[in-house]
ROMAR-868993 format. One record per residue: residue in one letter; x, y, z of N, C-alpha, C in turn. Coordinates in steps of 0.02 Angstrom, whole numbers, padded with zeros to 5 digits, always signed. Example, Ala and Ser with C-alpha at 12.3 -4.5 7.8 and 13.67 -1.06 7.14 Angstrom:
2
A+00660-00284+00390+00615-00225+00390+00660-00165+00390S+00642-00112+00354+00684-00053+00357+00645+00002+00394
This chain:
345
X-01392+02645-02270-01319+02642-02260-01302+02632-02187X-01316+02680-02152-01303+02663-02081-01345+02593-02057X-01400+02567-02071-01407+02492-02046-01380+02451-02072X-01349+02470-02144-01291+02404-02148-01229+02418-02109X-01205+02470-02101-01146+02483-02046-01144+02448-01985X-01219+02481-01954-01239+02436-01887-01226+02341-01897X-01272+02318-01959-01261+02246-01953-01181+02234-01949X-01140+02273-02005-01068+02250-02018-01039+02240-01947X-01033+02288-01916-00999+02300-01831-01029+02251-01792X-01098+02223-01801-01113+02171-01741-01070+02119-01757X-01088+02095-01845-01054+02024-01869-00982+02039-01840X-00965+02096-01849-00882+02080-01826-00880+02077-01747X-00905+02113-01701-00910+02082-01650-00921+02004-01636X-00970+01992-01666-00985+01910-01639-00928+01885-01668X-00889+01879-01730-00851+01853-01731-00776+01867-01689X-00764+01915-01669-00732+01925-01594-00726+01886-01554X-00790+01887-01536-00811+01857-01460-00793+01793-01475X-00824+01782-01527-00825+01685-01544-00748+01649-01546X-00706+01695-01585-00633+01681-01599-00593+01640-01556X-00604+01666-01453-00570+01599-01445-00598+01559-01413X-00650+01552-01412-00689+01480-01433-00681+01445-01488X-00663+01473-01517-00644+01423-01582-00584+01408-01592X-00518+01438-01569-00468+01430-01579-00481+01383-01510X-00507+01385-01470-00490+01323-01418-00534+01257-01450X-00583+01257-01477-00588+01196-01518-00550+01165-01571X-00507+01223-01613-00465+01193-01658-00406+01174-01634X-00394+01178-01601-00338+01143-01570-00337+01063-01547X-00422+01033-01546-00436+00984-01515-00445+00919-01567X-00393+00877-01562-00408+00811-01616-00475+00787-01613X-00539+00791-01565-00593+00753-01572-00624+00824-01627X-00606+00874-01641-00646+00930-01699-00586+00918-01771X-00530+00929-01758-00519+00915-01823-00453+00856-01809X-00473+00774-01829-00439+00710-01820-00354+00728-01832X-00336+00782-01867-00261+00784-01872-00213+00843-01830X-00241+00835-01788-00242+00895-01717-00224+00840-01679X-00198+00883-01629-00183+00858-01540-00244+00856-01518X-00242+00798-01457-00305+00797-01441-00315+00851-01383X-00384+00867-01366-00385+00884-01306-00356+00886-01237X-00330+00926-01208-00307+00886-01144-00348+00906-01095X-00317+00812-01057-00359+00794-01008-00301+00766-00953X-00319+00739-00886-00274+00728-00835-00309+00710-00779X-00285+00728-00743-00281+00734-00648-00252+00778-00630X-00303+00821-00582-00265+00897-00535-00279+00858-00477X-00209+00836-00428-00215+00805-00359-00189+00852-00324X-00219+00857-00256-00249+00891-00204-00192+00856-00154X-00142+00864-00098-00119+00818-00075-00124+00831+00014X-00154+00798+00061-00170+00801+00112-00122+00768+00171X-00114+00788+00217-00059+00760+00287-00111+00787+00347X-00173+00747+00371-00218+00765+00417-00230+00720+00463X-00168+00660+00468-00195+00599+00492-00148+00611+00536X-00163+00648+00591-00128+00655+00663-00161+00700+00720X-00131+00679+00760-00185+00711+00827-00214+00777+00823X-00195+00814+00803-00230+00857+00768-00281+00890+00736X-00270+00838+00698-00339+00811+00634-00330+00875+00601X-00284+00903+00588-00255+00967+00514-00204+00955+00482X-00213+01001+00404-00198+00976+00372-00113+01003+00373X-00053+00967+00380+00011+00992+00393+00020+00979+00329X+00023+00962+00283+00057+00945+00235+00111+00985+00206X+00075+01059+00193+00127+01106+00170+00167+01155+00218X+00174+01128+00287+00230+01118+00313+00282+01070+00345X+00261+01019+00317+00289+00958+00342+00331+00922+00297X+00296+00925+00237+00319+00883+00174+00342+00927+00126X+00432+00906+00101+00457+00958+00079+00480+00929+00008X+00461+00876-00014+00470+00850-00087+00430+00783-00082X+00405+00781-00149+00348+00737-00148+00346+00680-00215X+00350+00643-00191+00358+00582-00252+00276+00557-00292X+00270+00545-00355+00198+00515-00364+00218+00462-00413X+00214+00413-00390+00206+00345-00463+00145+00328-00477X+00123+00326-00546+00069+00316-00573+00047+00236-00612X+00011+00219-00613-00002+00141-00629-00063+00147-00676X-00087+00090-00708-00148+00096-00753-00191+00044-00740X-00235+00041-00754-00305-00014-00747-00267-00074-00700X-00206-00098-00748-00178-00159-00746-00126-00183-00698X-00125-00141-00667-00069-00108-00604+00009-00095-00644X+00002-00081-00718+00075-00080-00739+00098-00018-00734X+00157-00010-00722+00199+00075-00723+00176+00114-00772X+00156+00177-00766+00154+00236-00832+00209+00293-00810X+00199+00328-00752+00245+00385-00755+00274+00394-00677X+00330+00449-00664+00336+00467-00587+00344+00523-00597X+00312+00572-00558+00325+00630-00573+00326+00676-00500X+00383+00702-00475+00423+00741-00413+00409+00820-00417X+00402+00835-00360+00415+00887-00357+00457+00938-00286X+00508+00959-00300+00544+00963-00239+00573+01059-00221X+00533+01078-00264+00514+01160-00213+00473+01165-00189X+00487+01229-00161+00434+01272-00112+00367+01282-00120X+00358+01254-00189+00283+01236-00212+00227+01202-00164X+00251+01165-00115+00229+01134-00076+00211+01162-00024X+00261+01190-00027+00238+01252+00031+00159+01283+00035X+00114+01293-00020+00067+01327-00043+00007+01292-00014X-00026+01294+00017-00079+01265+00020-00121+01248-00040X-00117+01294-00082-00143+01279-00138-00134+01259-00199X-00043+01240-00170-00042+01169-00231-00052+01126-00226X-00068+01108-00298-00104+01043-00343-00059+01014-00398X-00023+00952-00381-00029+00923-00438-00041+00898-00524X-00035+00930-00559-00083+00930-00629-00041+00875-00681X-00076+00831-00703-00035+00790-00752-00080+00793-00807X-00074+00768-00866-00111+00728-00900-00085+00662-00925X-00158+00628-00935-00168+00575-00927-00216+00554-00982X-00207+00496-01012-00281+00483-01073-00350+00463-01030X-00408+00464-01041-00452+00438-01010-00437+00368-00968X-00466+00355-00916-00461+00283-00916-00449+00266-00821X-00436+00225-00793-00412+00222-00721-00349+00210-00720X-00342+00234-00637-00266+00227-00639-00272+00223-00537X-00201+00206-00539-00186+00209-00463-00133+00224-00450X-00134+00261-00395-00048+00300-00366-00045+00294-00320X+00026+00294-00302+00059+00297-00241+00120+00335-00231X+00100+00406-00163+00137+00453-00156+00154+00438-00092X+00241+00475-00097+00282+00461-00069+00308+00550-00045X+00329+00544+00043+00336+00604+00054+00421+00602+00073X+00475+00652+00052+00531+00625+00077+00579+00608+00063X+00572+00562+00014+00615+00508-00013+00643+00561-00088X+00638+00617-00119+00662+00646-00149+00711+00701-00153X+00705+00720-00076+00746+00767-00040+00826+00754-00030X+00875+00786-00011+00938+00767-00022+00954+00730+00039X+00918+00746+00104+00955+00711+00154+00915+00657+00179X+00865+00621+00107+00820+00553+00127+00829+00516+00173X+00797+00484+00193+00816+00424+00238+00803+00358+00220X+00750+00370+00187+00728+00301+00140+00714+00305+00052X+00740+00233+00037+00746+00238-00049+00689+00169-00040X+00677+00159-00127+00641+00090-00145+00714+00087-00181X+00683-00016-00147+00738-00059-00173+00755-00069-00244X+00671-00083-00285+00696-00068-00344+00662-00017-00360X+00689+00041-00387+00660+00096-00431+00594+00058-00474X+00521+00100-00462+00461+00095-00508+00502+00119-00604X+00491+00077-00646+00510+00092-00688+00464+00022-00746X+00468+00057-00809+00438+00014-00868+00428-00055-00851X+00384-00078-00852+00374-00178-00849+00381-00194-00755X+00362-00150-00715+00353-00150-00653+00293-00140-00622X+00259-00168-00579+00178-00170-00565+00183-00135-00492X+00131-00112-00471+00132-00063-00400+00142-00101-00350X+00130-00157-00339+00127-00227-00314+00203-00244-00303X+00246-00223-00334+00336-00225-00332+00372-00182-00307X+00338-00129-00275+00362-00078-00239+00370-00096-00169X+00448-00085-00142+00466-00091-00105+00517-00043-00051X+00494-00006-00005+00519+00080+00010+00560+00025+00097X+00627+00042+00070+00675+00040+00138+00702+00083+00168X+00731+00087+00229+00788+00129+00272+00833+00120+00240X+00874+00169+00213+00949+00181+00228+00999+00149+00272X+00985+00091+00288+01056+00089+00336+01106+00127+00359X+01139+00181+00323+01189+00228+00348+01158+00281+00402X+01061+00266+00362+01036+00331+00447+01016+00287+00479X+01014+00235+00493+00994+00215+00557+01032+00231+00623X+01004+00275+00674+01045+00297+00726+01047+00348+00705X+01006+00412+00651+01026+00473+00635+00954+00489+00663X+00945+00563+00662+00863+00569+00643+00850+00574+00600X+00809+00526+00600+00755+00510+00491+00735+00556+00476X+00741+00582+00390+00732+00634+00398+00620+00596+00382X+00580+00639+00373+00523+00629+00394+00503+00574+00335X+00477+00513+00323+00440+00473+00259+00358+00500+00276X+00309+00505+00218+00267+00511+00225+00249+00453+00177X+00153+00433+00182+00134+00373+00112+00064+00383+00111X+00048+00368+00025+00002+00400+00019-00022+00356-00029X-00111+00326-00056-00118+00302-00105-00181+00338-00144X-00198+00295-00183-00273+00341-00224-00278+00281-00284X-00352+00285-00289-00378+00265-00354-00407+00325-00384X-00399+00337-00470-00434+00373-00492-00449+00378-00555X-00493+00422-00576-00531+00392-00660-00514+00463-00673X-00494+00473-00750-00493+00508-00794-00565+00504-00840X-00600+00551-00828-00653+00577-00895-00634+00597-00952X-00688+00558-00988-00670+00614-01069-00693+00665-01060X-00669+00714-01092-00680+00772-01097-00639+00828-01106X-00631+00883-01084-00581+00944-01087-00562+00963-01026X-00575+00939-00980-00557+00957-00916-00506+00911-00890X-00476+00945-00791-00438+00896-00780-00505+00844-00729X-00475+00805-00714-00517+00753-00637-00479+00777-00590X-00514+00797-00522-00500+00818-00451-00508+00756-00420X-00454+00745-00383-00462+00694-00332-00397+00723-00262X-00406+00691-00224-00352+00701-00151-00327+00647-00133X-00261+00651-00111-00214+00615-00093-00201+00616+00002X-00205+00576+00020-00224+00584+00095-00159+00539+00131X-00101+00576+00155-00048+00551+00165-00033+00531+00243X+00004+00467+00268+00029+00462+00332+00118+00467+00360X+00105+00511+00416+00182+00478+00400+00229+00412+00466X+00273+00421+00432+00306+00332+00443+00342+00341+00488X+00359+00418+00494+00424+00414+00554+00404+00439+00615X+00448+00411+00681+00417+00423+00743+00503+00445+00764X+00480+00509+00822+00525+00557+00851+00530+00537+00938X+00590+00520+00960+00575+00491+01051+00624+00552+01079X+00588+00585+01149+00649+00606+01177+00625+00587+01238X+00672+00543+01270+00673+00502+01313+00738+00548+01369X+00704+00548+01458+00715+00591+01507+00731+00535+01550X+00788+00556+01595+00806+00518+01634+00798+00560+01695X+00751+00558+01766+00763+00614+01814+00789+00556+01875X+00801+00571+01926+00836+00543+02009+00764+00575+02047X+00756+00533+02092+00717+00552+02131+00715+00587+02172X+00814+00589+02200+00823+00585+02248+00858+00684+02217X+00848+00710+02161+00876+00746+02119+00955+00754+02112X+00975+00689+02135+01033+00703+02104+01048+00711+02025X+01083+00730+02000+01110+00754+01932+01106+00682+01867X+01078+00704+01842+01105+00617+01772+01125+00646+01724X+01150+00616+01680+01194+00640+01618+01172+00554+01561X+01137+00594+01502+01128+00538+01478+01175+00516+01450X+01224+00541+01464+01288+00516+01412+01319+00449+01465X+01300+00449+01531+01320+00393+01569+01273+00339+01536X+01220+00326+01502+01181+00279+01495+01200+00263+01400X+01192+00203+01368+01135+00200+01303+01076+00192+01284X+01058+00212+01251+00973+00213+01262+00981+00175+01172X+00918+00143+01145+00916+00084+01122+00822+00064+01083X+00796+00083+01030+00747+00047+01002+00746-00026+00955X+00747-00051+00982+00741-00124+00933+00693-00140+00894X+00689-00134+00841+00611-00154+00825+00630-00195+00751X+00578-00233+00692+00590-00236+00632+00530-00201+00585X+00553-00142+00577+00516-00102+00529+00541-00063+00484X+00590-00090+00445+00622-00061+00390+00621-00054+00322X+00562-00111+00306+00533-00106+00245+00462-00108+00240X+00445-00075+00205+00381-00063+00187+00345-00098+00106X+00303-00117+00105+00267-00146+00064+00226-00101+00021X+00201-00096-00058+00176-00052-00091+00101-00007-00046X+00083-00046-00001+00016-00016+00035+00029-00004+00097X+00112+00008+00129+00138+00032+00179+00134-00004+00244X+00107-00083+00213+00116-00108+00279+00193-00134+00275X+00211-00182+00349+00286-00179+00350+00296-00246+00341X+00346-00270+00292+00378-00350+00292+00437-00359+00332X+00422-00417+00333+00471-00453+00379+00554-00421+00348X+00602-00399+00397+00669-00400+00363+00728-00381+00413X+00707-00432+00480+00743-00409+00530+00754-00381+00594X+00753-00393+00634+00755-00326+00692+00827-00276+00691X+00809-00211+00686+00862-00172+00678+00880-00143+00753X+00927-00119+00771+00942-00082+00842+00942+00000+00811X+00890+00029+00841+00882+00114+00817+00953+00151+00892X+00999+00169+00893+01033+00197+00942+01003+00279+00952X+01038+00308+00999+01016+00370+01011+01050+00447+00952X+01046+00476+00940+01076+00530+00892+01101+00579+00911X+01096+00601+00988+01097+00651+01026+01094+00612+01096X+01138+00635+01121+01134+00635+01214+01161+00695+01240X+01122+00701+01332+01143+00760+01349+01131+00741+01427X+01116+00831+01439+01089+00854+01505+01080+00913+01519X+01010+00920+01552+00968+00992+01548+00933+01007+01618X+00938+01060+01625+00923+01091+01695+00838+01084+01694X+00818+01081+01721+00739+01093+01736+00724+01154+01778X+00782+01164+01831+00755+01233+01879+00779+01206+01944X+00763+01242+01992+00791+01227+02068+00730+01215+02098X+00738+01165+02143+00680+01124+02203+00696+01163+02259X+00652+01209+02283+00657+01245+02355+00681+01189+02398X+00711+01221+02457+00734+01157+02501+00682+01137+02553X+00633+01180+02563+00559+01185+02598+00507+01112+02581X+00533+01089+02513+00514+01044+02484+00557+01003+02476X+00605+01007+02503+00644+00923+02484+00638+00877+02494X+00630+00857+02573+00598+00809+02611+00661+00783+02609X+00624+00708+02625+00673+00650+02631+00740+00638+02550X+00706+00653+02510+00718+00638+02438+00768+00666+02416X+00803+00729+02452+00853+00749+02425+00906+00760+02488X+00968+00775+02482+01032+00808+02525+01009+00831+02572X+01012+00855+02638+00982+00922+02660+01046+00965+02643X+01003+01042+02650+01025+01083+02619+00983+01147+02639X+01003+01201+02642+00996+01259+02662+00950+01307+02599X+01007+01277+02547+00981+01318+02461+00963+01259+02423X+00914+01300+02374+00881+01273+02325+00928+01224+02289X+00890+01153+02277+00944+01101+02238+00930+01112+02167X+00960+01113+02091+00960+01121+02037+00959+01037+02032X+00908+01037+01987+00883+00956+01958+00897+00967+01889X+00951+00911+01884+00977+00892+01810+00958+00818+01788X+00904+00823+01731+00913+00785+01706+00956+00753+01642X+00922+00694+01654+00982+00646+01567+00940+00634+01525X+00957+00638+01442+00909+00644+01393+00933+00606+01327X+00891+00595+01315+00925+00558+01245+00865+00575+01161X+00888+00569+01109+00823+00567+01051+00853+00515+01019X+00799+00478+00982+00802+00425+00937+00752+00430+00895X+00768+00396+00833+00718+00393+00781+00701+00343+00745X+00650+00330+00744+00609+00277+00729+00560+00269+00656X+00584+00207+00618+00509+00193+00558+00457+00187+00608X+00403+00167+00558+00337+00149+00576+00327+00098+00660X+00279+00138+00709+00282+00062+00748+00210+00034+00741X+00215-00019+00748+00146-00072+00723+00136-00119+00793X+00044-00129+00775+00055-00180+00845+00063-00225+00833X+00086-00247+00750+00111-00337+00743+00162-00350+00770X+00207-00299+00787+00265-00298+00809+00292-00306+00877X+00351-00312+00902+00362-00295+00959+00424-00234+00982X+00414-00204+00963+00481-00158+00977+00508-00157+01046X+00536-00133+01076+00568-00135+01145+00634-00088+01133X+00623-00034+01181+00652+00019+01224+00704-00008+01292X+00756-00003+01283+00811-00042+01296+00850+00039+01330X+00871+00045+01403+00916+00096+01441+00957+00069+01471X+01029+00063+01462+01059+00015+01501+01122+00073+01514X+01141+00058+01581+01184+00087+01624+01251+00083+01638X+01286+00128+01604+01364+00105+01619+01406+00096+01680X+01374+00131+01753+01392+00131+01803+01355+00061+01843X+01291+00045+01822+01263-00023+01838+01287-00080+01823X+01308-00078+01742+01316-00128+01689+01267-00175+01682X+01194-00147+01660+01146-00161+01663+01126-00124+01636X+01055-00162+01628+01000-00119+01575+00974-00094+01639X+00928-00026+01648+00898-00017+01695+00828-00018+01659X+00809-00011+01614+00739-00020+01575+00741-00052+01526X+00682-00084+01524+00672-00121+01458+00624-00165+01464X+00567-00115+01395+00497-00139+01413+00475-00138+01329X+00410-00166+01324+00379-00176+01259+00352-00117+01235X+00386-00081+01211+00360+00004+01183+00289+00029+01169X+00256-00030+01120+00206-00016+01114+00162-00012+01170X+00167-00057+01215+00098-00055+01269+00142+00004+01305X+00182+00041+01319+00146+00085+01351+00160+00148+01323X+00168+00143+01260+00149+00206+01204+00068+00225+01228X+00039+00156+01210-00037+00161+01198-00062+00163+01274X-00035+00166+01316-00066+00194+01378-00077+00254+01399X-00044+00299+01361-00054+00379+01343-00106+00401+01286X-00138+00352+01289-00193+00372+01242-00253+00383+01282X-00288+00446+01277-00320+00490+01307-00388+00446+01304X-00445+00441+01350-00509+00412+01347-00541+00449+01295X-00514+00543+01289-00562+00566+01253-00545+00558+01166X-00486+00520+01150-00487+00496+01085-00505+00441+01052X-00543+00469+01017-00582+00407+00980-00557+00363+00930X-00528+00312+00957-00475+00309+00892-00445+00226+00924X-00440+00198+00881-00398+00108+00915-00319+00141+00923X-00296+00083+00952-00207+00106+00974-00180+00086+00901X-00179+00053+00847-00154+00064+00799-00145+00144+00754X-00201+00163+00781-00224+00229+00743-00203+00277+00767X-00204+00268+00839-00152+00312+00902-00089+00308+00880X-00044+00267+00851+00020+00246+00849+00036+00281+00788X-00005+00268+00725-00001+00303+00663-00003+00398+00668X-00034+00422+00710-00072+00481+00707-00002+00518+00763X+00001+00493+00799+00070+00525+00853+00153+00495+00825X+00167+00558+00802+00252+00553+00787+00300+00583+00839X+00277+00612+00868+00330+00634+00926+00304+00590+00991X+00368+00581+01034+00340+00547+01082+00378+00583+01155X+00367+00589+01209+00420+00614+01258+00412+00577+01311X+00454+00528+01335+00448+00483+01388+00520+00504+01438X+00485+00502+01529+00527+00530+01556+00509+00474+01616X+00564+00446+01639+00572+00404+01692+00612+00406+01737X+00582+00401+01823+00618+00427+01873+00656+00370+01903X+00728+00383+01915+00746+00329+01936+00744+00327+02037X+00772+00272+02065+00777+00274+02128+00843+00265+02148X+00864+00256+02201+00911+00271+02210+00981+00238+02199X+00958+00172+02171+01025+00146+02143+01011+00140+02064X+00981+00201+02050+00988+00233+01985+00964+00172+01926X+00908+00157+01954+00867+00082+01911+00808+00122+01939X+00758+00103+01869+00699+00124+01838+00647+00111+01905X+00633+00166+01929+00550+00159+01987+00502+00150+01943X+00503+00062+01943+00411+00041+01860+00368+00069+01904X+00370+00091+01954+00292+00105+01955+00285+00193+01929X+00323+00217+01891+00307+00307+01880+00349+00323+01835X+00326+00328+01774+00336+00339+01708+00282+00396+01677X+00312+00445+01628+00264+00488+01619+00300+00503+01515X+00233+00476+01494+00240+00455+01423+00188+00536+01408X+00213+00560+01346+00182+00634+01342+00129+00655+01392X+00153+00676+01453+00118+00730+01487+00086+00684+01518X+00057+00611+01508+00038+00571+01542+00083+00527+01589X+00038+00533+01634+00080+00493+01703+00052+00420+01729X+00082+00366+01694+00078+00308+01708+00101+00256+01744X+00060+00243+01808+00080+00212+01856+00065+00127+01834X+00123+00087+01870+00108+00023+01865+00144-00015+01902X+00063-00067+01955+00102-00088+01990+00099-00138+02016X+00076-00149+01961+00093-00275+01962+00129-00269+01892X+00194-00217+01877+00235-00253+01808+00294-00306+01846X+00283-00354+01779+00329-00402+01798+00403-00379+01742X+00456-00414+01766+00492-00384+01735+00515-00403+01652X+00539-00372+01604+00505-00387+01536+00562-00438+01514
């Protein structure tokens, strides 16, 4: 009696144990054909590491996140957003499902948020190929600060099976930040509000693989102008360069921010300062070359990649004394770039 007791209690254990294992197989159309099938998908991983840095900002940078999905054939299947604090997490992931098979995406950082800056021209939707995606500026922000675009692509395969597929999404972003300094040599006072300051460039549309098509040169204006103290110059040090003076001189400079799409070296953009008391431009030079002259020997990296990887920029230029640009002393982030065979642009 008691060893049939003993057997009874194991059988019911094992069948315990077994129970949801089996309720997770019966649930699966490949065990019984008039069932749901298994699910299967993609858990994406989403990355923002492509900046001087080389870490991963994503989940503080990117605050809603777009994904359009495509199939073998490059035709539309799904888009799927997400625009909380979820992002926030380092350790969110993405999870869809998906039937077996390949697919390709393209994520979008930005463009879901309320105060976007950029839309696609035509919405990804049914009978549309990835190849037709087309991501523009807003016109109404141009001259605002953008709010940030990020872009992102991936190929990836779905397995059969019961699981999801892991893959990563490795994002760049599109927008560039200027705060551009006006100082006197001589320290007299500037006010950037005496000047306009001015990016010209044509980079307003973007192509499904984020390079930029032709559609114009736009004028980026400034969003902000001002003027900010730096501190007082002992008069021990003034020299020739300033008033004489007994007390310390307070050096005010003039400032401006602008915001910028993508800059490329197919391009030519040009940084344009022109002077209301001159009536003249007092600067105006080809942006890119001397963006990329602040690129450090110890980065390993081409100036395209420099250009992609740096979104903030801080350029501060001293003028002389009839308040026009001294080319030879310019100082582009923290770097101080002298030049002195420029011709004028």
């Amino acid at each position: 009696m008691n060893i049939k007791k003993q057997f009874i209690s194991r059988f019911a254990g094992a069948v315990l144990l077994a129970a949801p294992a089996l309720a997770a197989l019966s649930s699966c159309g490949s065990v019984f054909d008039d069932l749901d099938p298994c699910p299967r998908g993609i858990s994406l991983r989403f990355v923002y590491d492509y900046n001087m840095e080389k870490a991963n900002a994503f989940p503080s940078q990117v605050d809603c996140l777009t994904l359009h999905i495509y199939d073998a054939d490059g035709n539309f299947v799904a888009t799927h957003t997400e625009t909380t604090d979820a992002l926030s997490d380092e350790g969110y992931r993405m999870t869809i499902d998906l039937p077996a098979g390949d697919y390709h995406a393209v994520a979008y950082g930005g463009i879901e948020c309320q105060d976007a800056s950029f839309a696609h021209n035509v919405p990804p939707v049914s009978g549309t190929r990835y190849t037709d995606i087309a991501m523009a500026i807003k016109p109404a922000h141009i001259g605002t600060r953008l709010h940030d675009l990020f872009h992102g692509a991936i190929d990836f395969t779905v397995e059969e099976g019961l699981d999801y597929s892991q893959a990563t999404v490795r994002m760049m972003k599109d927008t560039n930040h200027f705060r551009i300094m006006l100082q006197h040599m001589s320290y007299d006072p500037v006010d950037g509000k005496d000047f306009e300051f001015k990016i010209v460039d044509d980079n307003t549309l973007f192509a499904h693989d984020n390079s930029l098509l032709d559609n114009g040169e736009t004028t980026y204006t400034a969003w902000t102008v001002g003027q900010v103290s730096t501190g007082h110059v002992p008069a021990e040090i003034q020299g020739n360069k300033a008033p004489a003076a007994d007390n310390p001189v307070e050096v005010k400079v003039g400032y401006a921010e602008l915001s910028t799409s993508r800059l490329h070296l197919m391009r030519n953009p040009r940084l344009i300062i022109y002077s209301h008391e001159k009536q003249r431009n007092i600067v105006e030079l080809p942006l890119n070359n001397y963006l990329t002259l602040s690129k450090s020997d110890a980065d390993d990296m081409g100036d395209q990649e420099y250009l992609d990887r740096q979104s903030r920029w801080n350029m501060l230029f001293f003028l002389d004394r009839d308040h026009l640009w001294l080319k030879t002393n310019i100082v582009v982030n923290d770097w101080r770039v002298r030049i002195n065979d420029i011709d004028d642009f």
